[in-house]
C-alpha positions in Angstrom: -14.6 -0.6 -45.1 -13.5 -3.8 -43.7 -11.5 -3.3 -40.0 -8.5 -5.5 -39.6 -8.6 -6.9 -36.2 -7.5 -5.3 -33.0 -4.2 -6.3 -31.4 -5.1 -6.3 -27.5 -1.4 -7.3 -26.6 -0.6 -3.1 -27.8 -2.9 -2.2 -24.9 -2.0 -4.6 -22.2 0.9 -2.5 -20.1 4.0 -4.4 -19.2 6.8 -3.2 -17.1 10.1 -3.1 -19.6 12.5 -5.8 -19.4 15.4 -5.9 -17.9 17.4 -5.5 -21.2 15.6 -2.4 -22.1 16.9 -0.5 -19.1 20.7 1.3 -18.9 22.6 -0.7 -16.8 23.9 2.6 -15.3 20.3 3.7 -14.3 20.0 4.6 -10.8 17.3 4.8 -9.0 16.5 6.1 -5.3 14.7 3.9 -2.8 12.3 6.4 -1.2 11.3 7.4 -4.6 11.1 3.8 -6.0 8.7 2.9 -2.9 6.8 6.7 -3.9 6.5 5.2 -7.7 4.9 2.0 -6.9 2.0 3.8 -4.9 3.2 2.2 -1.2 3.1 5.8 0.0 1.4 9.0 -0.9 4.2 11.0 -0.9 8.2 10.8 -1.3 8.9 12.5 1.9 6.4 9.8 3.8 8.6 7.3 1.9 11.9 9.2 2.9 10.9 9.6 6.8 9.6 5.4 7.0 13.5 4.7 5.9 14.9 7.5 8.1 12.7 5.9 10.7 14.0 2.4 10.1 10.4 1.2 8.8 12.4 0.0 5.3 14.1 -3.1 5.6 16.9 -4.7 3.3 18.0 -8.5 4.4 16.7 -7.3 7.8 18.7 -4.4 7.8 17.2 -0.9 8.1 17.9 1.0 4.2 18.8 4.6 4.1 16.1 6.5 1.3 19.1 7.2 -0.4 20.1 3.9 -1.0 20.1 2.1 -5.2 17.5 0.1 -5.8 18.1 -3.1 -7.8 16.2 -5.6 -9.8 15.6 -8.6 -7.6 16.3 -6.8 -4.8 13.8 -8.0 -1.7 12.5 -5.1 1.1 10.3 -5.6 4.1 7.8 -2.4 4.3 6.0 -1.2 7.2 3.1 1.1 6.0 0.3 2.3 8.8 -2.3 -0.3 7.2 0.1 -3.6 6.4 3.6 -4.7 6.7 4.7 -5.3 2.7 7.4 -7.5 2.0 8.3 -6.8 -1.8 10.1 -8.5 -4.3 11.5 -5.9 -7.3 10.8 -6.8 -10.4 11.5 -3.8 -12.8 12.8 -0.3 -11.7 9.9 3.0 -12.0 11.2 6.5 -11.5 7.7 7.9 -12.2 4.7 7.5 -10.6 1.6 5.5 -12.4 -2.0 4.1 -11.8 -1.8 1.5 -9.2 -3.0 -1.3 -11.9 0.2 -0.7 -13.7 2.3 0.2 -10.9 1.8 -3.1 -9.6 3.7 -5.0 -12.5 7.3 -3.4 -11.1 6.9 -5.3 -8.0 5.7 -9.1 -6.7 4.0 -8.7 -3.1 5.7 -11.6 -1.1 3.6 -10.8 1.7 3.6 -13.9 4.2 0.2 -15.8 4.3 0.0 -14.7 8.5 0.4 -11.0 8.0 -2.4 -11.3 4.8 -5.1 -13.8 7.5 -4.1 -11.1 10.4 -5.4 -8.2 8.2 -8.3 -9.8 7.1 -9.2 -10.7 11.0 -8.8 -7.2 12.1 -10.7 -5.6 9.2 -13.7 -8.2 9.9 -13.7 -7.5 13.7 -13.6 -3.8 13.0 -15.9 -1.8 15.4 -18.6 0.3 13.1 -19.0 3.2 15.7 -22.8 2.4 16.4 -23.6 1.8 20.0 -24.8 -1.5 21.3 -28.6 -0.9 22.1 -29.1 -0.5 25.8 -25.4 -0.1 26.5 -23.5 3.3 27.3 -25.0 7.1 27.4 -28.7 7.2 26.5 -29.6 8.9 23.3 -31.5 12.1 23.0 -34.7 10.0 22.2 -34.0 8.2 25.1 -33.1 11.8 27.2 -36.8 12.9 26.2 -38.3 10.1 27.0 -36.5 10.1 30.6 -37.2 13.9 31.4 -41.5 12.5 29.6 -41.4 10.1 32.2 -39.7 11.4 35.4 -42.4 15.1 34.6 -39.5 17.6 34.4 
């Protein structure tokens, strides 16, 4: 048996086109940030817009409000501050490599160099040697020394 060959292009995953979704379709914001993975849940996504942490042309944007193709949002997460550009609408949450095709992170170059400065100065919880509260090692040898 001779195998024709494969098509990769049915296994790549797009998000649809803009002419492939009702024109009527409305779609949440707190679930539309839930969908795209920016938060683990859709009530963490509800309370950063109720908390004014969702920002739409500077303004903050209610959970409840539409979301739109093109549509631009500044996001305030606890690890970065997103700025988003929508590119297609998801009501349903997928793997993050193709969650990531219904959105174009237009993240300033600053906020992407300031998260890479504090992740590289981040302290790794060991002690600096000969700095702080002795260790037990250091106890025993102490109480060795001093005959107690």
């Amino acid at each position: 048996m001779v195998r024709s060959s494969l098509n990769l292009s049915n296994f790549i995953v797009r998000p649809p086109a803009a002419s492939d979704m009702p024109s009527k379709e409305k779609l949440r914001l707190d679930k539309y940030l839930w969908s795209i993975r920016l938060f683990k849940t859709r009530t963490e996504a509800a309370e950063a817009c109720d908390k004014g942490k969702v920002k739409f042309n500077g303004v903050a944007a209610k959970a409840s409000r539409n979301v739109s193709v093109g549509d631009e949002y500044e996001v305030k997460t606890e690890a970065k501050r997103w700025r988003i550009k929508v590119t297609a609408l998801l009501d349903h949450r997928l793997q993050y490599a193709q969650a990531i095709n219904y959105y174009i992170d237009i993240t300033p170059a600053e906020e992407i160099e300031r998260l890479q400065f504090q992740s590289a100065s981040f302290n790794t919880g060991k002690r600096q040697s000969k700095i702080g509260r002795p260790t037990k090692k250091d106890r025993r040898e102490l109480d060795d020394f001093l005959g107690e």
